[in-house]
Phi, psi and omega in degrees: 000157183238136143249130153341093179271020189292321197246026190110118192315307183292325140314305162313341173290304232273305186257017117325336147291322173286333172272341200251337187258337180085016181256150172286128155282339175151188153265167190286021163241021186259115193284148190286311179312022162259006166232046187215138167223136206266158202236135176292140164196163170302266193279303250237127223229113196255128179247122170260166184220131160265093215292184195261357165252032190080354162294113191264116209229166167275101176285101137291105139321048215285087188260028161271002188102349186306130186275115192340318156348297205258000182293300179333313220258334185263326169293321203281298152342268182312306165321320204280309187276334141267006184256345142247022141178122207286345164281347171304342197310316204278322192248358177257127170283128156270163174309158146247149191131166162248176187032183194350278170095032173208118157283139167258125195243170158234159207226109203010068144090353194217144173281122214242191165233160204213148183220151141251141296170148158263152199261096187293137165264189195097183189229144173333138198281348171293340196239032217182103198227157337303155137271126160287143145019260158320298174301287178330335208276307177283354159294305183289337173268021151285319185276314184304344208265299202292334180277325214264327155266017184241041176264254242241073185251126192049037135110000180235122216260156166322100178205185178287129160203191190275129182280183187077139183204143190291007194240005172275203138344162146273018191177174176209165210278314167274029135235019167315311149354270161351264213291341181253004120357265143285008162272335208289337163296340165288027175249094184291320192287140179282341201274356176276305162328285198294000187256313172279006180255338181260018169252335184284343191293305156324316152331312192290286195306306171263319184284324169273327147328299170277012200278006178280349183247011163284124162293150182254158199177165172251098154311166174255304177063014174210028191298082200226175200292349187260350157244026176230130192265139213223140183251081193264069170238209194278340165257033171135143165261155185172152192274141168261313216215142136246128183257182193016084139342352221261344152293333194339142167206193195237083179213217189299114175277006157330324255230327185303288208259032166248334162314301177295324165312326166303329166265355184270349187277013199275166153067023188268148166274334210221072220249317192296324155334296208294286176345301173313310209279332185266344188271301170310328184275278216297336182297310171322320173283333203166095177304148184232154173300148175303290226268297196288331183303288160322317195271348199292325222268324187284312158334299170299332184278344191267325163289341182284319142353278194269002169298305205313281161352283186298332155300298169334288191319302164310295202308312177304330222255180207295302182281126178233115195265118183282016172285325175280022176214030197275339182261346198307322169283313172281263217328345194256312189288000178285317205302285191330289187304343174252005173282003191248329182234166228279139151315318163315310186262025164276334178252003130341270190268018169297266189293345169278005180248345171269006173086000184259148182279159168338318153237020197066210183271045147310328161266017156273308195324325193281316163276004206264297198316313161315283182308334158294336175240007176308032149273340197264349195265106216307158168275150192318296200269064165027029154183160186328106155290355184308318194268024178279081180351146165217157206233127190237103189287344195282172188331303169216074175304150151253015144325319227245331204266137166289154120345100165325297167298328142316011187050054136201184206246312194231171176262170184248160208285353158323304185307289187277340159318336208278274199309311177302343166294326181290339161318307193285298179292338181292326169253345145111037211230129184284337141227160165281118174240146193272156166272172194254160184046024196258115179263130189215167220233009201274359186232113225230354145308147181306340181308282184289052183237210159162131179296155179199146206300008203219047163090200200260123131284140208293161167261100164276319188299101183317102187268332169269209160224119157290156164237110182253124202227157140324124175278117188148008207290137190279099215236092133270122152337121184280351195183139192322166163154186203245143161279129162285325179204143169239071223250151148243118181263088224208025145300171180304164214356049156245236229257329160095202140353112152227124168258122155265147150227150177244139182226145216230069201294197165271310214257015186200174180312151178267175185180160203246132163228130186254119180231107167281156178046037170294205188244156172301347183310321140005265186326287203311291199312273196309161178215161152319123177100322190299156195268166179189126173260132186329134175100311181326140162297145163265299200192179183239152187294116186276137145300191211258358197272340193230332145325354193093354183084031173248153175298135176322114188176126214275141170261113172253134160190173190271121136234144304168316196184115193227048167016079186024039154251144171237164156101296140228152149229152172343133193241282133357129166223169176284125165350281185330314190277004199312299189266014149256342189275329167314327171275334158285320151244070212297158166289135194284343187011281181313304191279351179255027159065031196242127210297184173314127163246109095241130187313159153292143166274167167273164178282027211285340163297298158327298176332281189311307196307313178299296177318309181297345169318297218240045148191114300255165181263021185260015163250102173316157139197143193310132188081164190265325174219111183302147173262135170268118177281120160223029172184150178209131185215140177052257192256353208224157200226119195246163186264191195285323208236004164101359169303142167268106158306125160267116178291095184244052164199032197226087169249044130297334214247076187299312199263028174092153203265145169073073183281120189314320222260311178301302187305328185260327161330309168279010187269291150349292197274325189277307167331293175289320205188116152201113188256201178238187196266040160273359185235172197255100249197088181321297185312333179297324172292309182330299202274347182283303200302344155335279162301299173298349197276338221242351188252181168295141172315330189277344175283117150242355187261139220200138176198127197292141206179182208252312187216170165293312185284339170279339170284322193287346179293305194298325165322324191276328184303312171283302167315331175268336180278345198261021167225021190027072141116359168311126190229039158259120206213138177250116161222170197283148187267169215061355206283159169201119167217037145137187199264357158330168133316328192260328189267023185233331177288353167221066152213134193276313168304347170263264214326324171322303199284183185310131151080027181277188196181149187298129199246148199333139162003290197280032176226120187255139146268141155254127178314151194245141204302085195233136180251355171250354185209000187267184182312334203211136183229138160125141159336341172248015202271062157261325168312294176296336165303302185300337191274013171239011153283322185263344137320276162344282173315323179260011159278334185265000165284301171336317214272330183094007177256175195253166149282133165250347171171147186273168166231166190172110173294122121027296166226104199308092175313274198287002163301343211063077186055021197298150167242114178279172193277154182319120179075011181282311181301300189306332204269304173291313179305301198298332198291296147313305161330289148354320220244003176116350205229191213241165140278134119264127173246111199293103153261035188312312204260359173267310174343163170052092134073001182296279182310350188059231178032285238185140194265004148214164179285314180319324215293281150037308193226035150083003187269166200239086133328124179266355168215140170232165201213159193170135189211263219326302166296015185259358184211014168099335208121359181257156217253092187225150201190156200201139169252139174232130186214160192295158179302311163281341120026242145335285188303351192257009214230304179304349172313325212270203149341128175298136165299152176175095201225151198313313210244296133029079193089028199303156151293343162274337188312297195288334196264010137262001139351287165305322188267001165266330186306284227295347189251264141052275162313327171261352145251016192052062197227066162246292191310316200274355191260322202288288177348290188286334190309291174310324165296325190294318169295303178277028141274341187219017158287353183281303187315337182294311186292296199312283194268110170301319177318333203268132183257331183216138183250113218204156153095178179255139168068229169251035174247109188230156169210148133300099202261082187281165195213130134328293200213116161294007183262304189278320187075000178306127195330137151230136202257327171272000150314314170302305153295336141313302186283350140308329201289304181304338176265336162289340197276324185262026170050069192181108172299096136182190203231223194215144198206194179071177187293327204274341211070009183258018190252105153359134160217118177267090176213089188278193185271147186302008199245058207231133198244176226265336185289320188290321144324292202301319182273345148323298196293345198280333201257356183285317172312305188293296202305320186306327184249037197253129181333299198290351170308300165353302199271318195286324175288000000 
């Protein structure tokens, strides 16, 4: 058939589908090019095409000339590869057709050849940001799924042979050397030059060097981010498609899964991770050799190489199609970022992210040697370490922790040096040793950080062992070597005077030994090259004025491999890197004559798995990958592994968790005294006139209790004596006011919800006053809430019941964060009032200042109460809780049964009570809540704009929420956006969660001391998670 290129590529197509493939396109008053879309491509010219029952296929065009050979070869390929593994079908385009299944067409004027294809959904992996993880992951086991089913395809099986095949390419990635060559002038920066010139350098030494012991395979060999097709929402990422086929060739299959890594590393901060993580999928699928394991890291960089080359060259040349220079920037900053790192140790961790150890065996070898030969090795400090104290140094030692009562919290290192010397002398031991693997929290300059895509993790992980000593303390060899490097290291906390030495036994592994925080004298005696004998002197333990600023003491370690760096290496590492540099620098024990120092890890996979043992499973817990917590200071919250959380959900710990000022008060007080309120106790009186000092006057009576749901009981209480026995109480819907029996039979958000229950006669719900998703909307609809508060009040006057009370927040929490419209709580108190019953304001969860405006939210909104309840934020975290009720009140309420509760109104209680008013006040931070509130709004009225999912931007002060949607028209919920983009913020380390009945509301209510820099960076990362593909894909 001949086509027209006259009316346009996309008709023409339209009818090539229809003469050469048969497919229906529509009727003739339907134009058939409206269901053909022309597709970006290299060479090639790509069509989607829709039939006329909705069926979606690829029209390929092949106008570069590719020869019917490899059109064959490539049908043939994808047939082969799903017919031996049959999940591949979904993810390869196949022919569509019987027999041949290739047309010859004509195409602006010339005969091209043409297939149609099945049309994989999804969007390109180029378009799609972030990759996760999970994806990358499921990118390499998609290529193992492909190497496993192309192992004997056309009869040639995976074995050592010669690479290349004439029905492929014109090349292949090991012979890019070749292709990258001649290219190379075209690169004017020399310095870029020279980075590609040192990865072909590199090439020679290993990979040709090993390529007789590379298995050979029929490869994709072009796996990049424009050929992999991708699935992105809030429940997960995940490959749809791998395309163009058109490199396939017959060479190394090494070559497979190091092209993609090259490509998963583009635009990464942590590119080497991305790599792993992609590496790690395809070994699972198709396990790879200790010799391909070596080649994958070099490999990627020699196709990142020849991206580079080939761009130049295009670049250089008249006609420039900028579809061919499209990787050229991220190839060059992949290049860049990875010129910083070792091969060796890229395959490292390469092989710890595939489950193998890191270095294979070496690092057994090294202790197997070590424990053989520890009798032979002298000692460091020139006598016997066995009796020698160890000192725990970790997150949350109390080695580490001030005097309580002293208003502080942690010690200065000064400080905790002091105590490991006394330590050291009480026992009569010449030194104290510190542990190996040991997550410590101690080393807190940018120095001791490293990227990682969702922001910077910390090195917390102790890769050596101190010896904490006196300074002048004597530093010998333990065992023959050569010194390598004699250095002064002398940023803030580091090695200060550092000696490497390298030892080279007969009967074991070579291997580096590091003696950190010597004295400077150190630099004079040694030199590089020089021999050193068991016993030799090194050096003396530097003071802390020469040392990096540490309490005197020597950093001992192993390394297994210090990848041609001298002078310093690494004493620390980042969680993510825990077990390779652990595997590189194994605990030294042995040679410092000392039983194990490795530290316990944490447990945090154990913890959960032991919690789900021994406690119900309807005890929640937060995240998808739950945090183990073991320390908090102020806004920020650290783990196990020593990451830092900015805590934006937590308002109990209102005034910041472990406040210096709370803490030593309740230090205090437990030190002295802790009774109950039958003895007579001046803070208690102190801490009421406080409290009554911060309510309406009319509030006076105050009565002390344990929590918020034992405060909303005693409320029904005093409300059923101050309505002499009514028990009919209207609460909101959505409403919660705690876990009793009696306060979950009137919180609506429990019976209501999963695992609910019908709730008593004498409990009315009223709709809840959502001016943005309720029965009735907009800002003036406050009016219409009361008339269905008073709606209610004449049924149960019809009825003959009396009211006994509303109960009601303020700001509906778990409705999601709602703020009801103006005058409706003021409107609704009186209305009841009116009708005979008593207000209530639940401020459990608002309350001390939370809204800024005004120090409760009722005030805020003009109501007036006759009981208010308060718990969370009243004691920090310590469990205190309070009713404030009218005088009179009280007295209907004293008729009956004595008050009296155990623990209620304790002497530790009121006084960190007292001690939270008094930090509250002295730091202004109702002004510092009101102050970030307003920022947190003109931050995120643009976001609002930007992203339509967000449908309501809400609350007061630092009580906030976020209303994600589905359809801004509709308003429909979307509650797993909402928990995605938690999941994700957890992931940039910044805390918070999800609320409302749909689950779609962001809920931001951090502790109130939340500074106006720390809001900017919520919101800056609430921006990033907000504009992330799968949010996208969901609205």
């Amino acid at each position: 058939m001949d086509t027209s290129l006259a009316n346009g590529e996309v008709a023409a197509a339209a009818e090539i589908a229809r003469e050469a493939f048969g497919l229906d396109l529509g009727g003739p008053g339907e134009p058939r090019s409206a269901r053909v879309q022309a597709l970006p491509g290299d060479q090639d010219r790509n069509f989607r095409v829709e039939d006329a029952r909705g069926e979606v296929y690829l029209l390929r065009l092949f106008v570069s000339g590719t020869p019917r050979a490899t059109i064959s070869f490539l049908r043939d390929l994808t047939d082969h590869a799903c017919a031996a593994r049959p999940e591949l079908a979904a993810r390869l385009q196949r022919f569509v057709g019987e027999g041949e299944r290739i047309q010859s067409v004509r195409w602006d004027g010339r005969d091209v050849d043409a297939c149609l294809l099945t049309f994989l959904p999804g969007q390109l992996l180029s378009r799609v940001h972030p990759h996760s993880p999970e994806l990358i992951e499921d990118f390499g086991r998609v290529l193992g799924q492909l190497a496993t089913a192309l192992a004997d395809f056309q009869g040639r099986p995976v074995e050592f042979a010669p690479q290349g095949d004439v029905r492929g390419p014109s090349w292949t990635l090991l012979d890019a050397p070749e292709e990258i060559l001649p290219r190379l002038h075209f690169i004017e920066n020399k310095a870029r030059r020279g980075l590609v010139e040192a990865v072909l350098d590199r090439h020679v030494d290993t990979v040709e060097a090993a390529v007789e012991r590379l298995r050979c395979a029929v490869v994709h060999q072009d796996a990049n981010e424009n050929n992999l097709l991708v699935e992105a929402t809030t429940a997960g990422s995940r490959v749809t498609g791998l395309i163009d086929f058109g490199d396939a060739c017959y060479t190394a299959l090494v070559a497979e899964p190091a092209i993609a890594a090259a490509y998963v590393a583009f635009d990464k901060k942590d590119p080497l991770t991305a790599m792993a993580r992609l590496v790690a999928g395809f070994h699972a699928e198709f396990p790879l050799t200790d010799e391909e394991f070596d080649c994958v890291f070099d490999l990627a960089r020699l196709r990142l190489a020849m991206s580079v080359a080939v761009s130049s060259e295009r670049a250089a040349g008249d006609d420039v199609d900028p579809y061919h220079l499209v990787s050229a920037a991220p190839a060059w900053r992949v290049l860049e970022q990875l010129e910083r790192v070792h091969p060796r140790y890229a395959t490292a961790v390469f092989r710890e992210a595939a489950g193998l150890a890191p270095l294979g065996d070496a690092t057994e070898r090294f202790r197997t040697w070590a424990e053989l030969h520890r009798a032979d090795f002298a000692p460091v400090l020139g006598t016997a370490l066995e009796e020698a104290p160890r000192v725990d140094l970790s997150i949350d030692s109390p080695l580490l922790l001030a005097d309580p009562t002293d208003a502080g919290l942690d010690v200065s290192m000064a400080e905790w040096g002091g105590r490991v010397e006394a330590i050291r002398r009480a026992s009569g031991a010449a030194a104290a040793a510190g542990y190996h693997d040991e997550t410590r929290l101690l080393y807190d300059t940018e120095a001791f950080s490293e990227n990682r895509e969702d922001g910077p993790e910390p090195r917390t992980i102790h890769l050596g062992v101190d010896l904490f000593g006196p300074a002048g303390t004597r530093v010998f060899a333990p065992l023959e070597g050569t010194v390598l490097s004699v250095q002064r290291n002398d940023f803030a906390l580091d090695y200060g005077p550092t000696v490497i030495l390298e030892h080279e036994p007969e009967d074991g592994p070579a291997f580096a030994t590091l003696y950190g925080h010597l004295d400077g004298e150190v630099l004079k005696r040694l030199q590089p090259g020089a021999r050193v004998f068991p016993g030799d002197l090194i050096g003396e333990f530097g003071g802390e004025h020469e040392n990096g600023g540490w309490p005197p003491h020597l950093h001992f370690q192993v390394y297994l491999d210090r990848f041609e760096e001298a002078g310093n290496l690494p004493g620390v590492a980042s969680p993510r890197r825990r077990r390779v540099w652990t595997a590189i620098s194994p605990d030294p024990a042995p040679l410092l004559g000392l039983d194990s120092c490795a530290a316990e890890e944490p447990r945090t996979e154990d913890v959960l798995s032991e919690r789900r043992a021994r406690f119900c499973t309807s005890m929640s817990i937060s995240y998808d990958r739950p945090v183990q917590m073991v320390k908090g200071r102020g806004t920020t919250l650290f783990d196990a592994e020593g990451h830092a959380f900015l805590d934006a959900v937590n308002n109990v710990p209102h005034v910041g968790h472990c406040h210096p000022h709370v803490v030593a008060v309740g230090a205090r007080q437990m030190a002295l005294l802790n009774t109950n309120t039958r003895y007579l106790n001046e803070t208690l009186l102190r801490y009421a006139d406080k409290l009554r000092a911060k309510l309406p006057p009319h509030l006076e009576v105050i009565y002390f209790v344990c929590s918020g749901s034992e405060a909303n009981e005693v409320a029904l209480r005093l409300a059923t004596a101050a309505t002499d026995g009514a028990t009919e109480t209207l609460v909101q819907e959505h409403g919660y006011h705690g876990h009793t029996g009696a306060t979950v039979a009137r919180s609506h958000y429990k019976f209501a919800g999963s695992g609910g229950f019908a709730p008593p006669g004498d409990v009315h719900v009223i709709p809840i006053a959502d001016p943005f998703r309720g029965v009735h909307r907009g800002a003036d609809s406050g009016p219409k809430y009361v008339a269905e508060v008073e709606a209610i009040l004449e049924r149960l006057a019809a009825e003959g019941r009396r009211p006994r009370a509303i109960l009601a927040e303020a700001i509906i929490g778990c409705g999601g964060q709602v703020v009801p419209p103006a005058g409706y709580l003021a409107g609704a108190f009186d209305a009841v009032r009116a009708a005979g019953g008593v207000a209530i304001a639940d401020e459990v969860q608002v309350g001390f200042g939370r809204v800024g405006s005004h120090f409760w939210a009722f005030e805020e909104q003009g109501a007036r109460p006759d009981i208010v309840t308060m718990g969370k934020p009243m004691g920090n975290g310590h469990p205190i809780a309070a009713v404030a009720t009218t005088r009179e009140i009280a007295e209907r309420f004293a008729g009956g049964m004595e008050f009296f509760a155990t623990f209620g109104g304790n002497n530790v209680s009121v006084a960190i009570g007292e001690a939270v008013l008094d930090v509250i006040e002295a730091e202004g931070l109702q002004e510092n809540a009101e102050r970030v509130g307003a920022r947190f709004f003109a931050r995120m009225e643009p976001m609002a704009e930007r992203y339509p999912w967000i449908g309501d931007v809400r609350g007061r002060g630092l009580y906030l929420g976020v209303d994600l949607v589905k359809d801004q028209e509709t308003r429909e919920p979307d509650g797993a956006a909402a928990r995605y983009v938690a999941g994700r913020m957890r992931d940039k380390g910044i805390l918070i969660s999800t609320d409302g009945p749909h689950h779609n509301v962001l809920k931001i209510k951090p502790p109130i001391v939340f500074s106006v820099a720390e809001m900017d960076r919520l919101v800056e990362a609430l921006g990033d998670v907000l504009g992330e593909t799968a949010v996208q894909r969901t609205a």
